[in-house]
C-alpha positions in Angstrom: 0.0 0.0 0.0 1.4 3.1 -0.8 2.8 5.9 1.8 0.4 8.3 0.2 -3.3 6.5 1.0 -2.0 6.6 4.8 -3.0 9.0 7.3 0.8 11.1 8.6 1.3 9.7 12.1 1.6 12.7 14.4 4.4 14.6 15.1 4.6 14.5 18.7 3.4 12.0 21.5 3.7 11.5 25.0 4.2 8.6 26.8 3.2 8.3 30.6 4.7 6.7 33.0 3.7 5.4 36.2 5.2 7.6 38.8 5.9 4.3 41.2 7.9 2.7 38.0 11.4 2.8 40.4 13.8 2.4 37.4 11.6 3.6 34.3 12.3 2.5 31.1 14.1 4.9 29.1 12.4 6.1 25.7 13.8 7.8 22.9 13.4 11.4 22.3 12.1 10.4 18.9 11.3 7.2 16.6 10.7 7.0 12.6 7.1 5.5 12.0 6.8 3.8 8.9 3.5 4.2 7.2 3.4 2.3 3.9 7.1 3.3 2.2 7.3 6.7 3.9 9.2 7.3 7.1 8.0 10.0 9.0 9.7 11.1 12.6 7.6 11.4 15.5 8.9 13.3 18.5 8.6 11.6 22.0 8.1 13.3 25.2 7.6 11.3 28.7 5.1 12.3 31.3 5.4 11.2 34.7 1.9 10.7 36.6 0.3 8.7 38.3 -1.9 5.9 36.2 -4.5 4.2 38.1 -3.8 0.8 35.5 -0.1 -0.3 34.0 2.8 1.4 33.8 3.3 3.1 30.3 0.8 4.4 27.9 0.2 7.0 25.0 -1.4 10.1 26.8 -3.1 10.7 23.0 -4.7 6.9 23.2 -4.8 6.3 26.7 -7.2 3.4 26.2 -5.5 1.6 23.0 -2.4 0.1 24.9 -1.4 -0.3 28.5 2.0 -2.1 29.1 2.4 -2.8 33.0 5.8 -4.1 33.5 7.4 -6.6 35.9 10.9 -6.4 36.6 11.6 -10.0 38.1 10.5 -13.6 38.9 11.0 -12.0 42.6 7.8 -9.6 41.4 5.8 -12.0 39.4 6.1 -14.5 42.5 5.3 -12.2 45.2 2.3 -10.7 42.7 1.4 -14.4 41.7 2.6 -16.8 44.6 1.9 -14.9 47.8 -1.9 -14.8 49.2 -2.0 -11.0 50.5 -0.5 -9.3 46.8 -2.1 -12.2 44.6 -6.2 -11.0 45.2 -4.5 -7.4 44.9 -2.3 -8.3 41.5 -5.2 -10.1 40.0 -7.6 -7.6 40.3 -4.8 -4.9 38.8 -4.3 -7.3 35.7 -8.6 -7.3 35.5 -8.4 -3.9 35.0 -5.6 -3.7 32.9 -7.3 -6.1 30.1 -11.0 -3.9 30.5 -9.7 -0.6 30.4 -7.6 -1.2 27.0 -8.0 -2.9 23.5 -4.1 -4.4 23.6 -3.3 -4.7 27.1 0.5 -6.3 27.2 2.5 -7.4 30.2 6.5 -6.4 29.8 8.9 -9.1 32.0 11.8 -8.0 32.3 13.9 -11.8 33.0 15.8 -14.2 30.7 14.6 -18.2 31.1 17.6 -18.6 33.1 16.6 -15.8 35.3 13.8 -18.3 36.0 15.3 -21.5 36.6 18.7 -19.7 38.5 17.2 -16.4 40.0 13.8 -17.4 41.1 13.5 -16.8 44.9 14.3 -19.3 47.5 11.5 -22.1 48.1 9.8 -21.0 45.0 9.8 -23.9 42.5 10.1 -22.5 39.0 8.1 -24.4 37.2 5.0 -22.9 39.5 5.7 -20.0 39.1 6.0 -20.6 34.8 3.1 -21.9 34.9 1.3 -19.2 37.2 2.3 -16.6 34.8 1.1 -19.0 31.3 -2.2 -19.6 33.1 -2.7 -15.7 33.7 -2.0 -15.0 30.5 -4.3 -17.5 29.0 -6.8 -17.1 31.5 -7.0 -13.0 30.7 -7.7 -13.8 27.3 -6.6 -11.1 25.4 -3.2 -10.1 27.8 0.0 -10.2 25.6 3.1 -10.5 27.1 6.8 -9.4 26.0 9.5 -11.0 27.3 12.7 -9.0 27.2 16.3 -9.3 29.0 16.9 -7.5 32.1 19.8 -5.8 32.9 20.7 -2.5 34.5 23.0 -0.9 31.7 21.3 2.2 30.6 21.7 0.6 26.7 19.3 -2.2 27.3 16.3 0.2 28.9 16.9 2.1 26.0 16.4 -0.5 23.8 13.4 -1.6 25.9 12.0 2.0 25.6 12.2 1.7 21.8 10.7 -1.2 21.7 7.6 -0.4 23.9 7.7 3.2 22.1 7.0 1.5 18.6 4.4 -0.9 20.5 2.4 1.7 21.7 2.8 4.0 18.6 1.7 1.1 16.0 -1.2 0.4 18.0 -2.6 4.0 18.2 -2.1 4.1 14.6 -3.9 0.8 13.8 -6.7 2.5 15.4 -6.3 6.0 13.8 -6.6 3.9 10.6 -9.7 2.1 11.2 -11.4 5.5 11.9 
């Protein structure tokens, strides 16, 4: 399809962050967005507030994409393992997949953060299988899987990456309008 039948994206969005995100993810200041054979650069601010639900979204399309992260299978054990924060986490992850049209979970852990860095007494496998079940059980949650690490690089690239997510939805939508 040609560049030219395609709405422009727009020049300038803002992505909010979760003021209780400890160690945001780091976005760029501005990513090309490809529509049809045209590239057309779209400037990126970041907004820190306080979001009832997740942990990024697009202030323009608040209700297209919500990405709440999780930064370790220390989090996603206490949030899925533990009695007190599980009612609490499952309820937040509820809202999460009614108050968007692509709700997406971001882990932040490698399969051998898993199997070696998994907290003491907690079996692995459990917790795996904890996660699969919420996922499939939320019907229409997504999750991304990326590395983490504290090198400023690798947020970046994780910024990018949930920059373009959260971009290439809104304009999905702008499109079917």
């Amino acid at each position: 399809m040609s560049g030219s039948l395609l709405r422009p994206p727009p020049r300038r969005v803002t992505v909010q962050v979760d003021t209780r995100e400890k160690y945001p993810i780091l976005f760029p200041a501005s990513l090309r967005v490809w529509r049809g054979d045209t590239a057309h650069v779209v400037e990126i601010d970041v907004e820190r507030t306080c979001l009832a639900t997740g942990d990024y979204r697009l202030k323009e399309a608040p209700d297209v994409c919500i990405v709440e992260r999780k930064g370790s299978p220390w989090e996603l054990a206490k949030n899925l393992l533990d009695a007190k924060d599980h009612t609490r986490q499952m309820r937040a992850f509820g809202r999460l997949v009614e108050e968007c049209d692509h709700p997406y979970l971001l882990v932040e852990a490698t399969p051998g953060d898993f199997f070696n860095g998994s907290p003491p007494g907690v079996d692995p496998d459990n917790l795996l299988q904890r996660l699969f079940g919420l996922v499939g059980s939320l019907g229409r949650l997504s999750m991304l899987v990326v590395p983490k690490t504290n090198s400023s690089a690798t947020r970046r690239s994780t910024g990018r990456l949930v920059a373009n997510l959260l971009v290439s939805l809104a304009m999905r939508e702008i499109e079917k309008e």
